[in-house]
C-alpha positions in Angstrom: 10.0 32.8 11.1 6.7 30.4 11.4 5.4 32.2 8.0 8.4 31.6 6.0 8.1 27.4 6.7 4.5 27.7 6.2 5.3 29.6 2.5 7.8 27.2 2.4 5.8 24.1 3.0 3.2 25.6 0.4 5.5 26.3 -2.2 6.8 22.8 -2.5 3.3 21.0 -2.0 2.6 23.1 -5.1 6.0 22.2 -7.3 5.2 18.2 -6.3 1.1 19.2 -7.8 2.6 20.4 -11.1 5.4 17.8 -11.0 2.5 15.4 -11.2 0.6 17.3 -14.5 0.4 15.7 -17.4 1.5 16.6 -21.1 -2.4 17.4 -22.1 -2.6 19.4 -18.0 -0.1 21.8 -19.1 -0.9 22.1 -22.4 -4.6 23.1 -21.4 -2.8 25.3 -18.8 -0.8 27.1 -22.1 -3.8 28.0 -23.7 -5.4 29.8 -21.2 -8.6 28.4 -21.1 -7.5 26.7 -18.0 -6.2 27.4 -14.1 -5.2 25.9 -11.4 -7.2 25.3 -8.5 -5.8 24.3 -4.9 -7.5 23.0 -1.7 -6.7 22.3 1.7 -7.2 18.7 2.7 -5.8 16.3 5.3 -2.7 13.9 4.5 -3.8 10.3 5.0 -1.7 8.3 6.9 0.8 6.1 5.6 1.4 3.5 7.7 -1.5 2.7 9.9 -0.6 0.9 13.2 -3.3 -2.1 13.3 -4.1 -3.6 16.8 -6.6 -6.8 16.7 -9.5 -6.0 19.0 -9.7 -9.1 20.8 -6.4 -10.5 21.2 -4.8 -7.0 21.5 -1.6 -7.8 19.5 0.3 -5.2 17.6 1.2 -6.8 14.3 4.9 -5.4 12.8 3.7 -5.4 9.1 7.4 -4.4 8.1 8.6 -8.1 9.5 5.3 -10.1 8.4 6.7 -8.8 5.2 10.1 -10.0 5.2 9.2 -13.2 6.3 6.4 -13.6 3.2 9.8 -12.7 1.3 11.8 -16.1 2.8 8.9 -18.4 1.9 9.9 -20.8 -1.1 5.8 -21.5 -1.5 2.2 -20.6 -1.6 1.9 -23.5 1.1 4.6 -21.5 3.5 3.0 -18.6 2.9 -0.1 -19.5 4.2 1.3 -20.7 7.4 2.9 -17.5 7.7 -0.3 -15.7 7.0 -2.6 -18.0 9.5 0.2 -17.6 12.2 0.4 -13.9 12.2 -3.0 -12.8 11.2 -6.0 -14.7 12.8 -8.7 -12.3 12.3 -10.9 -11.3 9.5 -9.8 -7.5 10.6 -6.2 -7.9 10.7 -6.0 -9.8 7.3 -7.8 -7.0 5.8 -6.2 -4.5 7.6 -2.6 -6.0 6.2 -4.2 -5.9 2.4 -4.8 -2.8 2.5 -1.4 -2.1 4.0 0.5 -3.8 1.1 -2.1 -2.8 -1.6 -3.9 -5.8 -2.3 -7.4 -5.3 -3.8 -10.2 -8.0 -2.2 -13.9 -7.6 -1.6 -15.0 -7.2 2.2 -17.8 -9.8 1.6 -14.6 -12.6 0.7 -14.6 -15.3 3.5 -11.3 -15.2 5.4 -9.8 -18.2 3.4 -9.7 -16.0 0.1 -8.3 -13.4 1.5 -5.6 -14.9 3.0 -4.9 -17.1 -0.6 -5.1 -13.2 -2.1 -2.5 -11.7 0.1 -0.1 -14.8 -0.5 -1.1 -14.7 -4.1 0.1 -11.1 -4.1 3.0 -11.7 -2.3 4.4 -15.1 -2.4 3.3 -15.4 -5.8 4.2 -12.7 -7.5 8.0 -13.6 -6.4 7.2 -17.1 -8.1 6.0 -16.3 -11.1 8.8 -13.7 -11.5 11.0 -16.1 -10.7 9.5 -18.6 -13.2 9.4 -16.4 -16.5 13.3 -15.0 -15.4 14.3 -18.7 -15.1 15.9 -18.3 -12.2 15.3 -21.1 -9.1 14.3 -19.6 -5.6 
């Protein structure tokens, strides 16, 4: 029984692979001039569970999130931002989370303005171009 959800697990990692070809992959594949290769490697995680080494507090991403939502400015934002996340660490721990690009070397400041540029933003200027008043 363990070997057929092991062929089982294979066999759909392997449909998601060739899901994710493109037009020139599988024509290349057509010809014959090509194959497919597969290796063995380790999932990464996706959602990381950041605690902050000195103040030992776990930060819920998922709500910090939802509150960046409710915010009606850049201003807000930042509050929200300096209240949740004090440290260099957990900022750049929380970019990473939501997919923010930012150099390591960026004092704390820019990173935060990043994060609620990203966020907070993003929502404005959407909001802005549609017309619509948050």
């Amino acid at each position: 029984m363990k070997h057929n959800i092991i062929v089982k697990n294979y066999l759909s990692s392997l449909v998601s692979l060739i899901d994710e070809l493109s037009e020139s992959d599988l024509t290349k594949l057509e010809s014959g001039e090509f194959e497919i290769s597969l290796r063995l490697v380790k999932k990464a995680s996706q959602k990381p569970e950041v605690v902050s080494k000195k103040e030992s507090v776990l930060v819920d991403y998922d709500l910090l999130i939802k509150e960046l939502d409710s915010v009606k400015s850049r201003e807000a934002g930042l509050e929200v931002i300096e209240k949740h996340l004090k440290l260099k660490n957990d900022l750049i721990s929380f970019a990473k989370y939501i997919d923010v690009a930012f150099l390591k070397s960026e004092k704390v400041s820019k990173i935060r303005e990043t994060i609620v540029d990203a966020t907070v933003g993003a929502k404005l200027r959407s909001s802005a171009i549609q017309g619509k008043e948050i």
